[in-house]
C-alpha positions as CSV (number, residue, x, y, z in Angstrom):
1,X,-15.5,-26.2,-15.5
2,X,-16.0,-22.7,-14.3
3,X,-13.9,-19.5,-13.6
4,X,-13.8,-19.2,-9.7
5,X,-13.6,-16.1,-7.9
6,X,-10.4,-17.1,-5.1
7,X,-9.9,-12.8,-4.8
8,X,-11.6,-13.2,-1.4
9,X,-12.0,-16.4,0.1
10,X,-9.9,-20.1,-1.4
11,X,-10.0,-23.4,-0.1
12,X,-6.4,-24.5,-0.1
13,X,-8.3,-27.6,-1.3
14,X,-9.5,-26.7,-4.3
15,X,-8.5,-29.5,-6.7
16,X,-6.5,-28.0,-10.1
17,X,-7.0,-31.1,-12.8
18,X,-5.9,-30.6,-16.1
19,X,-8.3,-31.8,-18.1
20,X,-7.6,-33.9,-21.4
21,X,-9.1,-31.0,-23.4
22,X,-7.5,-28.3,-21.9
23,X,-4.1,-29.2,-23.7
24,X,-5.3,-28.1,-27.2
25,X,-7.4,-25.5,-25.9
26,X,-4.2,-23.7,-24.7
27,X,-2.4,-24.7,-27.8
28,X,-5.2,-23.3,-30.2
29,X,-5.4,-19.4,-27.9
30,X,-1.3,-19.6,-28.8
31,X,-1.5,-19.8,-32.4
32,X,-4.6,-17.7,-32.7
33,X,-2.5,-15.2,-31.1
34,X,1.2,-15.7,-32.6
35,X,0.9,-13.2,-35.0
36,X,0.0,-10.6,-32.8
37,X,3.4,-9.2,-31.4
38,X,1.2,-7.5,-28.8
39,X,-2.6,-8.5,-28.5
40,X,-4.8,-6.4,-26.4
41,X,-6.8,-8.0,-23.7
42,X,-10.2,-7.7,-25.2
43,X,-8.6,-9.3,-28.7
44,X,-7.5,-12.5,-25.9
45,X,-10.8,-12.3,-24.6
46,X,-12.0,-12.5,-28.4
47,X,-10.1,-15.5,-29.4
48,X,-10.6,-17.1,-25.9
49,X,-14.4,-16.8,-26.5
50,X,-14.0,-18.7,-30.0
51,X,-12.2,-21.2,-28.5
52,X,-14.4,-21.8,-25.4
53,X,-17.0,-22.2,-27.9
54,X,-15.7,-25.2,-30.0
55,X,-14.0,-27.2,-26.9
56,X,-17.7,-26.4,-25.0
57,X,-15.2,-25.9,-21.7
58,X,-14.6,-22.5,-19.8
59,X,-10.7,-23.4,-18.0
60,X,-9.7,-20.9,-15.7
61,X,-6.8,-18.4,-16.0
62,X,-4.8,-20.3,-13.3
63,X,-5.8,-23.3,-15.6
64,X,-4.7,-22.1,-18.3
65,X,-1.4,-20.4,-17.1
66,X,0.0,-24.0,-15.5
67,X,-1.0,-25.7,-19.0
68,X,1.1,-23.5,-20.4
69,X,3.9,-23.9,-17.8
70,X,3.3,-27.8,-18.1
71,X,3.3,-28.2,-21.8
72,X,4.1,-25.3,-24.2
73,X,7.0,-23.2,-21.7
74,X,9.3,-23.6,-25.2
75,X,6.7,-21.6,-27.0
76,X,7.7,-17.6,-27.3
77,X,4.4,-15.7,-26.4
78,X,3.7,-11.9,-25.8
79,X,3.7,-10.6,-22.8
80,X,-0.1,-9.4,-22.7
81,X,-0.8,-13.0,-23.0
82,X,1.5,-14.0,-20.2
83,X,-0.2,-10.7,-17.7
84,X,-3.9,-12.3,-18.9
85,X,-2.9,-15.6,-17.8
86,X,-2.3,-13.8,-14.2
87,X,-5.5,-13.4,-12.0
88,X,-5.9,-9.8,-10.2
89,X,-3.0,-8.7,-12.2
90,X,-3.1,-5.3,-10.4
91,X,-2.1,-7.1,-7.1
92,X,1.5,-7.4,-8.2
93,X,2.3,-4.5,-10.7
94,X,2.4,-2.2,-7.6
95,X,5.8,-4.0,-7.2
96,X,5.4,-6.1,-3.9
97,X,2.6,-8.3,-2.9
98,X,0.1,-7.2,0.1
99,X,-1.1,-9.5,2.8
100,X,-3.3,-8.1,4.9
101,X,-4.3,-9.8,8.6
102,X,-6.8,-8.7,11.0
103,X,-6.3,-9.1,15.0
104,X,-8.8,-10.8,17.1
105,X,-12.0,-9.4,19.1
106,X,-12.7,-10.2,22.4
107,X,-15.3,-9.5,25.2
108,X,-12.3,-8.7,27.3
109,X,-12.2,-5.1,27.7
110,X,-8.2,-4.9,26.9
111,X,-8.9,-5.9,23.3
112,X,-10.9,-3.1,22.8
113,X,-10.0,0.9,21.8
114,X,-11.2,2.3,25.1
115,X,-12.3,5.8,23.7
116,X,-15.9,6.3,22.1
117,X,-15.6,8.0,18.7
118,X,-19.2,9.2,17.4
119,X,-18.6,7.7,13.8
120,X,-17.0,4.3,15.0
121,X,-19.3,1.2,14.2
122,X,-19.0,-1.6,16.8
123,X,-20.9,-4.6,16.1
124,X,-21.5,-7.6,18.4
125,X,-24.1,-10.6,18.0
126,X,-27.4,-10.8,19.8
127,X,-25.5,-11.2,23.3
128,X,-23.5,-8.1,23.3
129,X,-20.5,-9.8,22.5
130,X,-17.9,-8.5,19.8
131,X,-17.7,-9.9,16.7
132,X,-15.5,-7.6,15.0
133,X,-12.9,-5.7,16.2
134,X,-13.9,-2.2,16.8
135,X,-14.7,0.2,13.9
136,X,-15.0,-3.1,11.6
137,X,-18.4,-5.3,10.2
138,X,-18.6,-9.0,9.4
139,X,-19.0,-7.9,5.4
140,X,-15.9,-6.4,5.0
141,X,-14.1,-8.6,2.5
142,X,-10.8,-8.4,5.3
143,X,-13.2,-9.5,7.6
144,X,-14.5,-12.5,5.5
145,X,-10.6,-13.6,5.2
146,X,-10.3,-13.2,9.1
147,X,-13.5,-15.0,10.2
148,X,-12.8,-18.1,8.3
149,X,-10.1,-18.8,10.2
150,X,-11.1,-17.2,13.2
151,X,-8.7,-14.6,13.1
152,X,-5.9,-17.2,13.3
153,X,-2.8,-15.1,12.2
154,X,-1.1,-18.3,10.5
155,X,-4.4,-19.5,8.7
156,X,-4.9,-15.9,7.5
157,X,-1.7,-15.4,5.8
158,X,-1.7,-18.6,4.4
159,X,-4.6,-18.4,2.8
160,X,-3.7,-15.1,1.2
161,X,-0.4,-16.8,-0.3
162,X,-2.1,-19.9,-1.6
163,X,-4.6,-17.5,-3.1
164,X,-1.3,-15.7,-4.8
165,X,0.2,-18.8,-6.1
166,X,-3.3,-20.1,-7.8
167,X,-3.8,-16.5,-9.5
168,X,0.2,-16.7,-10.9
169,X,0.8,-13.1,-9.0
170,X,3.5,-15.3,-7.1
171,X,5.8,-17.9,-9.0
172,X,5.8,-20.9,-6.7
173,X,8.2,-22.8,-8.8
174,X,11.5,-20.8,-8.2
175,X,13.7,-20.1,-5.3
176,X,14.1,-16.2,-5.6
177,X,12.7,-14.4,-2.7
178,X,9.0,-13.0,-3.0
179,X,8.9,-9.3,-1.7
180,X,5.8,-9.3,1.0
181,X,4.3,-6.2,2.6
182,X,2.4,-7.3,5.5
183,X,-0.9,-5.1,6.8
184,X,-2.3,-5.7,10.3
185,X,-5.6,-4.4,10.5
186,X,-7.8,-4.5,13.9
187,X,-8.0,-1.5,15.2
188,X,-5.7,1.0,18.0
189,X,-3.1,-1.8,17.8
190,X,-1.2,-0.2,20.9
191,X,-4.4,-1.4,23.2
192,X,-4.0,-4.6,22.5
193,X,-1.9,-6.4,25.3
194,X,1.5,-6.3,24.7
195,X,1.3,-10.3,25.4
196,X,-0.8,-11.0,22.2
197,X,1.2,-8.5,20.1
198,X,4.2,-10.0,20.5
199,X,2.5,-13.1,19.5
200,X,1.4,-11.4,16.5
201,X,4.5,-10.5,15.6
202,X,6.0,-13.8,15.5
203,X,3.6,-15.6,14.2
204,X,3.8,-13.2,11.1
205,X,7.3,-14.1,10.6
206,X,7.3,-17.6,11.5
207,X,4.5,-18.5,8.8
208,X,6.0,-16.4,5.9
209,X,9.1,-18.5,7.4
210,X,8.1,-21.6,7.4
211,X,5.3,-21.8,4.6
212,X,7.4,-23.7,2.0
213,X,8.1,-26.4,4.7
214,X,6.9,-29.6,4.1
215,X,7.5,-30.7,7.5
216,X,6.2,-27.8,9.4
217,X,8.1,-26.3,12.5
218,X,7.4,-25.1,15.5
219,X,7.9,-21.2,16.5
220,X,11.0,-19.3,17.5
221,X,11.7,-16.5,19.1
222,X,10.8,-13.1,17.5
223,X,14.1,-12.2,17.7
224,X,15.1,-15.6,15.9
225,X,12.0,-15.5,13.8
226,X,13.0,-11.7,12.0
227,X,17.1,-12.8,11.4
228,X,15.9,-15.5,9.4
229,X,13.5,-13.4,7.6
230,X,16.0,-12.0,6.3
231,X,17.2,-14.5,4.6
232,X,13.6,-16.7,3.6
233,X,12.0,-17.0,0.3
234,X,9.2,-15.4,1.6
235,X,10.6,-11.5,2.9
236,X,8.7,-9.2,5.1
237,X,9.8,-5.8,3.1
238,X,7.4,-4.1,4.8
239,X,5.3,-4.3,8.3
240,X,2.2,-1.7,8.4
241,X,0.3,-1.3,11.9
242,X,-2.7,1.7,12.8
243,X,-2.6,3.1,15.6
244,X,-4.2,6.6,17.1
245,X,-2.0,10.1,16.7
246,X,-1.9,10.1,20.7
247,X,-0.3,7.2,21.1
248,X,2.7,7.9,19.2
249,X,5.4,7.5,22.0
250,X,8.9,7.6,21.8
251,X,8.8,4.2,23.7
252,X,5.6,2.8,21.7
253,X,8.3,3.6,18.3
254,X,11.4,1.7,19.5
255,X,9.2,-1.2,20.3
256,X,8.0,-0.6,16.3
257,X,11.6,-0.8,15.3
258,X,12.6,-3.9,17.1
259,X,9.8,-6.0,15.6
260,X,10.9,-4.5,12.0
261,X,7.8,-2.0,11.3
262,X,8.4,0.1,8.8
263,X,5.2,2.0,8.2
264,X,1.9,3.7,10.5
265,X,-1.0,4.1,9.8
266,X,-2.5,7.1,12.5
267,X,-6.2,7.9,12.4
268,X,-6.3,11.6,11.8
269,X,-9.7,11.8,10.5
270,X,-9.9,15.8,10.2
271,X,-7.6,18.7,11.3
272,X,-10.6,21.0,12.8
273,X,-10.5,20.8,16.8
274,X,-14.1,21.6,16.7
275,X,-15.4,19.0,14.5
276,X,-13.0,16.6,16.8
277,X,-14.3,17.7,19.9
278,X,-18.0,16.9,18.3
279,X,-17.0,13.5,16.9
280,X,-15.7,12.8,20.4
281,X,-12.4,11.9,19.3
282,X,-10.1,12.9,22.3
283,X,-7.1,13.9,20.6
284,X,-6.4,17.2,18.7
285,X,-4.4,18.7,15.6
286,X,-1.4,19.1,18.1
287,X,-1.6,15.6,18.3
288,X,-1.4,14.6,15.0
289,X,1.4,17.1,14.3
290,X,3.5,15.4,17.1
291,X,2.7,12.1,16.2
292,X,4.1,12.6,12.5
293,X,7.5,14.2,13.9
294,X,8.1,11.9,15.8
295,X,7.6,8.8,13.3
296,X,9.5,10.6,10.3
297,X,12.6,11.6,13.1
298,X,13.3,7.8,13.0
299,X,12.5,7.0,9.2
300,X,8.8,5.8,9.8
301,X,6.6,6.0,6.7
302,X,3.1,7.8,7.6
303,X,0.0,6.7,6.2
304,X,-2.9,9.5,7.9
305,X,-6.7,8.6,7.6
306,X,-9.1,11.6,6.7
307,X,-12.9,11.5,6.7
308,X,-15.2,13.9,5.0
309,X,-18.9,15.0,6.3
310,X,-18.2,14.3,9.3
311,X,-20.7,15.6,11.6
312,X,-19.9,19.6,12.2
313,X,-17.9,19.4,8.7
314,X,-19.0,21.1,5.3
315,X,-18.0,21.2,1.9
316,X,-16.0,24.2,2.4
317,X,-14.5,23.1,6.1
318,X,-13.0,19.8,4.3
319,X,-11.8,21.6,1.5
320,X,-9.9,23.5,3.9
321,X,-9.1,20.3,5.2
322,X,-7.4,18.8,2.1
323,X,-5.7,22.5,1.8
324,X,-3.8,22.0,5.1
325,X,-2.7,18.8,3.6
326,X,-0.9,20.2,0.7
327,X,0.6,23.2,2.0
328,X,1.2,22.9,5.8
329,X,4.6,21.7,6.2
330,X,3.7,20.2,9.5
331,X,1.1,17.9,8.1
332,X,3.0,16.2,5.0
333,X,2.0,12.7,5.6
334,X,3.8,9.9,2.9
335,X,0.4,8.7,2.0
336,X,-3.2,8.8,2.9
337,X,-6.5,7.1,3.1
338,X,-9.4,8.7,2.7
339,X,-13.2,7.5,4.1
340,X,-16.2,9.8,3.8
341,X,-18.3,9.4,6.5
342,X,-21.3,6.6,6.3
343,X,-23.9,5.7,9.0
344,X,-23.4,1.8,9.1
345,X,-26.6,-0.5,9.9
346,X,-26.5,-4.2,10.4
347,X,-26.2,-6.5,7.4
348,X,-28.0,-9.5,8.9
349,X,-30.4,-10.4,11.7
350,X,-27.8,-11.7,14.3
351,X,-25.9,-9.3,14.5
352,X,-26.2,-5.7,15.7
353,X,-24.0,-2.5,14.9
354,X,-24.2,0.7,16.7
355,X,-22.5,4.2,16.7
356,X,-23.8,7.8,18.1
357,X,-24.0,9.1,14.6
358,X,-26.3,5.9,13.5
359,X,-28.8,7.1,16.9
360,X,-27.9,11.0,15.9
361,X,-29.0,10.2,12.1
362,X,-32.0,8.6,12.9
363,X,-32.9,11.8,15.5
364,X,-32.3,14.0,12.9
365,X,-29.1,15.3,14.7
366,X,-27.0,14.8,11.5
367,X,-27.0,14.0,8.4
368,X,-24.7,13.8,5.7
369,X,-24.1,17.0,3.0
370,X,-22.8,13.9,0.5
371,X,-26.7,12.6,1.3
372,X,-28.1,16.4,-0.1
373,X,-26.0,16.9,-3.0
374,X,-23.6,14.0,-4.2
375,X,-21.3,16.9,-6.3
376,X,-20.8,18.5,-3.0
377,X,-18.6,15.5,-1.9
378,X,-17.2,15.1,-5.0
379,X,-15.9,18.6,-5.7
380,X,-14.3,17.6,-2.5
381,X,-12.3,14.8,-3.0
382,X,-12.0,15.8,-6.9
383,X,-10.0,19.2,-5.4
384,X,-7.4,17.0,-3.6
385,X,-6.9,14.8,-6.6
386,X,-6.1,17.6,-8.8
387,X,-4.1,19.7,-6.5
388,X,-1.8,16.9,-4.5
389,X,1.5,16.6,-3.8
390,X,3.3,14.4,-6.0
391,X,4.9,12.6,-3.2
392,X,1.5,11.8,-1.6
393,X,-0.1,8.2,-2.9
394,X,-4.1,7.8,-2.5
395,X,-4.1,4.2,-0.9
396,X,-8.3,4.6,-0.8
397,X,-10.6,6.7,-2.4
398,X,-13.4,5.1,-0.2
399,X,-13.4,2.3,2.5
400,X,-14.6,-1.1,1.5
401,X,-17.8,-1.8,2.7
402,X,-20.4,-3.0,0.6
403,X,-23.4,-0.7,-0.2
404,X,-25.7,-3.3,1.4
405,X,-24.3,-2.1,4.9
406,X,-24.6,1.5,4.6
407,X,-27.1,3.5,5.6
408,X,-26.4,6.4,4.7
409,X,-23.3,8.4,3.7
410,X,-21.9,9.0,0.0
411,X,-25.2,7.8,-1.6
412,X,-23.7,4.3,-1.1
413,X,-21.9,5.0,-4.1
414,X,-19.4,2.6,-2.8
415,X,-17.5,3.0,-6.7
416,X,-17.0,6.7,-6.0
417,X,-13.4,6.1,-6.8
418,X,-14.2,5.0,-10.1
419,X,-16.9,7.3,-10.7
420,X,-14.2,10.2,-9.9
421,X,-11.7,8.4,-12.0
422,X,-14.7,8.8,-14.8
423,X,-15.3,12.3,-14.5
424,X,-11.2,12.7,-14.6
425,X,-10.9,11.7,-18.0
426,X,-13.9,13.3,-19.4
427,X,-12.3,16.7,-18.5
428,X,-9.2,15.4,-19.1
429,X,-7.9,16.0,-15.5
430,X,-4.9,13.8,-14.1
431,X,-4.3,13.2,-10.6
432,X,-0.5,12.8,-9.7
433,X,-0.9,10.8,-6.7
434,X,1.6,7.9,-6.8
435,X,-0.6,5.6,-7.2
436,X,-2.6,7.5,-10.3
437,X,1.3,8.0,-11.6
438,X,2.6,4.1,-11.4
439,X,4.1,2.7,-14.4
440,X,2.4,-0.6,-14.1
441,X,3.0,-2.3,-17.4
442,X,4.0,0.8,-19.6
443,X,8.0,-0.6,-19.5
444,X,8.1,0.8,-23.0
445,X,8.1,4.4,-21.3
446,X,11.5,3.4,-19.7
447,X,13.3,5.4,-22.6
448,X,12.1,8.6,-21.8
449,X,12.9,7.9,-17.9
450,X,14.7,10.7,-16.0
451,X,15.5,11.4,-12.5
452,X,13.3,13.8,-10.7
453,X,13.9,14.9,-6.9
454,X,11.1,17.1,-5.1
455,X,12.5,19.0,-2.1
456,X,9.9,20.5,0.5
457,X,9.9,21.3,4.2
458,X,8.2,18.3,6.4
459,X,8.0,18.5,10.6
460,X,10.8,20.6,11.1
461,X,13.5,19.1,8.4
462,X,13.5,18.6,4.6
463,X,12.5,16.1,2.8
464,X,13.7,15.3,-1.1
465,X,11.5,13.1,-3.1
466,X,13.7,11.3,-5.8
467,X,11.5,9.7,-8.4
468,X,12.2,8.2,-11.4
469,X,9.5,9.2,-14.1
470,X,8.4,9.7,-17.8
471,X,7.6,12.9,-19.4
472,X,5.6,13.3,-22.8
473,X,7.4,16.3,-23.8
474,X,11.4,15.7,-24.0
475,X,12.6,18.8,-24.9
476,X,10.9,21.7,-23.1
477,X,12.2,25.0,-22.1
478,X,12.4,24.2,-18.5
479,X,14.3,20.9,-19.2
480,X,16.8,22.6,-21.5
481,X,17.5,25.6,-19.1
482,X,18.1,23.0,-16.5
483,X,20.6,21.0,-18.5
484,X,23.1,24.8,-18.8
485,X,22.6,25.3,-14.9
486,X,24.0,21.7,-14.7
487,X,26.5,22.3,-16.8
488,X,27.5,25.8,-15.2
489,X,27.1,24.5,-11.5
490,X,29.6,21.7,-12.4
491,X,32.6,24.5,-12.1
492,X,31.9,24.8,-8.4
493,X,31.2,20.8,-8.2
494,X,27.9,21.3,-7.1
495,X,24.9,19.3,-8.8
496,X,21.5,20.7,-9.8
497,X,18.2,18.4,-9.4
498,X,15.9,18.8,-12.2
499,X,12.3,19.7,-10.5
500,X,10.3,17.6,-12.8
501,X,7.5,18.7,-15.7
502,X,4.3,18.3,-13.6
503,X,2.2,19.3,-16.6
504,X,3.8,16.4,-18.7
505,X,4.7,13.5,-16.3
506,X,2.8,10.3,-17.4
507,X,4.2,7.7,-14.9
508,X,6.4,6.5,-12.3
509,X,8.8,4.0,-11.8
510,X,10.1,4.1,-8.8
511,X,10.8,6.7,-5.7
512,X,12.9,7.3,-2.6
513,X,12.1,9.6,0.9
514,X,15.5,11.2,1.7
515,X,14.8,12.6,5.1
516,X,17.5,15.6,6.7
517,X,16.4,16.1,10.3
518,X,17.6,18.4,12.6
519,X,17.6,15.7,15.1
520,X,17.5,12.4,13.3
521,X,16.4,9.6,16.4
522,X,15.6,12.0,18.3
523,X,17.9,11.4,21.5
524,X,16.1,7.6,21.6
525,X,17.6,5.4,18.5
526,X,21.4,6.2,19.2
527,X,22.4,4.1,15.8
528,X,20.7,6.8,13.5
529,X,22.1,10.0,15.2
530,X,23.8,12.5,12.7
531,X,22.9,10.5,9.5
532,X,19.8,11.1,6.7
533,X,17.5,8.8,6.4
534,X,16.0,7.1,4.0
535,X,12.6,6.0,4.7
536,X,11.5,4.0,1.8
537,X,13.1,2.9,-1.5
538,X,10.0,1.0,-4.0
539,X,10.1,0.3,-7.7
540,X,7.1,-0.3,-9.4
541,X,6.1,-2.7,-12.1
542,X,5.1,-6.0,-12.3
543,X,6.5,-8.1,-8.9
544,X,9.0,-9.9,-10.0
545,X,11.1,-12.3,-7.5
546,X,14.7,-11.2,-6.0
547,X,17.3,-12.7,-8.2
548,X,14.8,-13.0,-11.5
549,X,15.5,-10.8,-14.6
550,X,12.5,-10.5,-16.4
551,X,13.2,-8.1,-19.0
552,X,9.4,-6.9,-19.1
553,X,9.6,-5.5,-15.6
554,X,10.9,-2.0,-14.5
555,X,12.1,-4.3,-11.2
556,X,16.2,-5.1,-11.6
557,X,16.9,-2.5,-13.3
558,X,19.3,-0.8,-11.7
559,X,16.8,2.2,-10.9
560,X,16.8,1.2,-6.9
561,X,20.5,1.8,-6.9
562,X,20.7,4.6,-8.8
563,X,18.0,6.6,-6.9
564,X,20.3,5.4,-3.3
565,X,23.1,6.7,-5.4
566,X,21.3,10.2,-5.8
567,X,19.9,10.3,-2.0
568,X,24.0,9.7,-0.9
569,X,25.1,12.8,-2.9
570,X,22.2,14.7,-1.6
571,X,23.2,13.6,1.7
572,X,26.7,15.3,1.0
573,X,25.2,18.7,-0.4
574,X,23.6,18.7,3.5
575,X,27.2,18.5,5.0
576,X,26.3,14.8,6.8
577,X,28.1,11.6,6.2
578,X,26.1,9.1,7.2
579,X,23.0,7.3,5.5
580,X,20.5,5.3,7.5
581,X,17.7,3.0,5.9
582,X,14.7,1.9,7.8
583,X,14.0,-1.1,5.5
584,X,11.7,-4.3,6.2
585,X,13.2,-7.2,7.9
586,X,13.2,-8.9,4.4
587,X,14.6,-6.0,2.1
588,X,18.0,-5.6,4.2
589,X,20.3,-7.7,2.7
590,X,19.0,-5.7,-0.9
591,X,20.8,-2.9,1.1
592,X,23.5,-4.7,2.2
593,X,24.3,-6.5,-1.0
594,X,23.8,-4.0,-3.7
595,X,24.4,-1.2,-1.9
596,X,26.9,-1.6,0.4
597,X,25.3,-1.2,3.7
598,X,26.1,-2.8,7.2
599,X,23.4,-3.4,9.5
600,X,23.4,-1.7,12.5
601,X,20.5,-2.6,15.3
602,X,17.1,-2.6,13.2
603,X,18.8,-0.1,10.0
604,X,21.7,-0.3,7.4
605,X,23.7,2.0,8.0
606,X,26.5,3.6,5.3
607,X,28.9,6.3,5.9
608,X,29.6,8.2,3.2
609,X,32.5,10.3,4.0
């Protein structure tokens, strides 16, 4: 009996028999550990060792954890014991649970971005015939997922939950409703016909809908499909699409909002016209300023893509780059991905990749500065990490293709996240990214929680950041001066924010984006007009089912509320009595139940007069 590696590709199949010896194995790794209030992993590890060795078998985690469940529930156990049982742990302690689809290929010409960007990788097999869509390759773990199943939407998602429920991130045995965010990757999504995105769409909510059936269904409508989202076991809270900074149209956005998208991913790749115009993109910085205006003027949550060494870029031009992103107040996306730039080549002999800067590297026309000096790149991306907004999160510090496929670009040091992570805590640097800043399993830091709202302009309105966090000092100067202002502002009923210890902050639980826009809706989504908005509300901590109270979360805590609490009285300092939330088809009856909204077309809507 062997560990098997399910992260990327299960077979639904899979038998899970519970061998005769795997009883006292589990009982014998309880008592080794029951006088250890709180083991660490590698003392687990220890005793799990010992014990492998004298029953001569190697069960699995997922083996392990439904033993447990099976035949020793009664039994008390720490909670380490209970997050080691869990598989990928890190794939639920961000609070939700991320599927991630890919769209199809096709030879037909409407399935593919029509422009020609220098960097972008296109690979087809021996015929000329896509086999990816554009900008992706067959070794991308995504990928792996999506060919499988032939980029079947349904098989893809399904596969992704039944890979969930073996590793224990999702508890398959109660009725409370699992909190799903829901990627599609693929490409420009707004090329694809409008046909087989609808069909997308529905067949997104109709699996998650129908996946604990066990007499399947047949689709519904979209419009029937998202109403009983709402309500399934199995909630969309969020809906994630990419798309190209150009094609951010006021009609393109209402279409987002009637199929319950909630966030956008727009490839931005660098704010220098110049090195745009050389990587042949075809849109500019204006571009990308317009495109975030308009999403954040309806509540959209922006996700921006930036590339270092480019072709035409240098150290000091993306330095520059990552500057814009901190201080100019037009460019202040929600959170980013960053991809250095790599020349791709094919990974096996039937299939063929090609890009300009692939023929332009192998000319001599470019190459890399990462490919020079290494440090160079680093210093780079090191700069942003030290200096970033603390409403920003890092979603990728490097994009996930295996060093195999890359030519060249970044050494192929395809762990540079890691490797900058490394470097970090030798010089004892801290990035406050959200990401960097989530609590995970540090609950025990809930006693030293406060709340902590960051105000800043954004695309011509302000934006306040509420965020629950920990400090390590309690008691400082700045905190106790804040505490008399509070106290004095209270005669003239007017409540002062505390601006947080950036110096001392240690983790987050939770935050909320409290947009005031001079024009919320923008003239074209009547339902939000004259209200702030709310464009996303997450608590972190291990996922934990709608309805559960597990008292080793930060979920269920009462932080959610508290932060809507904050954003409504915020909302009443700005003279406007009316809140709108832009929540996932799946997290609106959260709003409408615990917070007391009413749904109004795709938002839920409170006034607050």
């Amino acid at each position: 009996m062997t560990e098997m590696n399910i992260e990327d590709i299960l077979n639904p199949e899979t038998p899970n028999e519970e061998n005769d010896d795997i009883i006292p194995f589990v009982e014998d790794l309880i008592n080794s550990l029951k006088n250890n209030k709180n083991p660490t992993t590698k003392e687990i590890q220890e005793s799990y060792v010992k014990i492998k060795n004298i029953y001569k078998i190697q069960p699995s985690k997922s083996e392990i954890r439904n033993t447990y469940e099976n035949h020793f529930k009664h039994i008390q156990i720490p909670n380490s014991l209970k997050r080691w049982m869990i598989k990928k742990i890190m794939r639920s302690e961000s609070g939700v649970l991320v599927v991630t689809i890919v769209t199809k290929p096709g030879a037909n010409v409407k399935f593919s971005c029509p422009h020609k960007c220098s960097y972008c990788p296109t690979e087809t097999d021996l015929s000329g015939n896509p086999t990816q869509p554009k900008s992706y390759i067959s070794t991308e773990p995504a990928m792996l997922r999506a060919l499988q199943y032939d980029f079947d939407i349904r098989g893809q998602i399904q596969n992704r939950l039944e890979a969930y429920l073996s590793m224990g991130n999702i508890n398959g045995k109660t009725k409370y409703k699992k909190k799903i965010e829901v990627i599609v990757s693929g490409g420009t999504w707004d090329v694809l016909p409008i046909e087989y995105r609808e069909q997308v769409i529905k067949e997104i909510y109709w699996t998650f809908n129908t996946f604990e059936y066990k007499i399947p269904r047949g689709p519904k409508s979209i419009e029937e499909e998202i109403i009983e989202n709402e309500k399934s076991t199995y909630g969309v809270i969020g809906l994630t699409i990419e798309t190209r900074p150009d094609y951010i149209k006021k009609e393109t956005i209402r279409q987002y909002l009637d199929w319950g998208i909630t966030r956008v991913q727009i490839g931005v790749q660098h704010f220098d016209d110049e090195i745009l115009k050389i990587i042949k993109r075809g849109c500019s910085l204006e571009h990308t300023k317009a495109a975030i205006r308009l999403l954040k003027m309806v509540g959209l949550k922006v996700v921006v893509h930036l590339m270092p060494d480019l072709p035409g870029s240098s150290k000091e031009k993306d330095i520059w780059m990552f500057q814009e992103a901190i201080q100019n107040p037009d460019l202040q996306f929600d959170d980013v991905k960053i991809y250095p730039c790599a020349v791709i080549k094919s990974a096996s002999e039937d299939r063929l990749v090609k890009s300009d800067i692939s023929k332009w590297y192998d000319e001599g026309k470019y190459k890399p500065y990462s490919e020079n000096n290494i440090q160079d790149l680093i210093d780079v991306c090191t700069y942003y990490k030290e200096n970033i907004n603390p409403w920003v999160r890092i979603e990728r510090l490097i994009r996930d293709i295996p060093a195999h496929s890359i030519e060249t670009g970044y050494k192929k040091m395809s762990n540079l996240r890691q490797i900058i992570q490394t470097i970090f805590k030798k010089e004892n640097k801290k990035c406050h990214c959200i990401r960097c800043m989530e609590i995970k399993d540090q609950v025990h830091l809930a006693k030293n929680a406060k709340l902590v709202v960051y105000k800043y302009p954004a695309s011509q309105g302000i934006e306040y950041h509420i965020s629950i966090e920990a400090e390590t000092k309690y008691w400082t100067w700045k905190y106790i001066w804040f505490l008399f202002k509070q106290q004095l502002f209270r005669l003239f009923n007017k409540k002062i924010w505390y601006g947080g210890d950036r110096k001392n902050r240690i983790g987050v639980f939770g935050f909320l984006r409290l947009r005031i826009d001079p024009t919320p809706g923008g003239g074209f989504v009547k339902e939000i007009e004259g209200a702030a908005l709310i464009r996303e509300l997450h608590v972190y901590g291990q996922s934990i089912d709608v309805g559960d109270n597990n008292e080793k979360s930060s979920q269920h805590k009462g932080y959610g509320q508290w932060m809507v609490k904050t954003a409504e009285e915020i909302t009443k300092q700005n003279g406007l009595k009316k809140v709108a939330i832009i929540a996932g088809v799946g997290a609106r009856e959260y709003y409408i139940n615990k917070c007391g909204y009413l749904k109004e077309g795709t938002y839920t809507i409170k006034n607050i007069i």
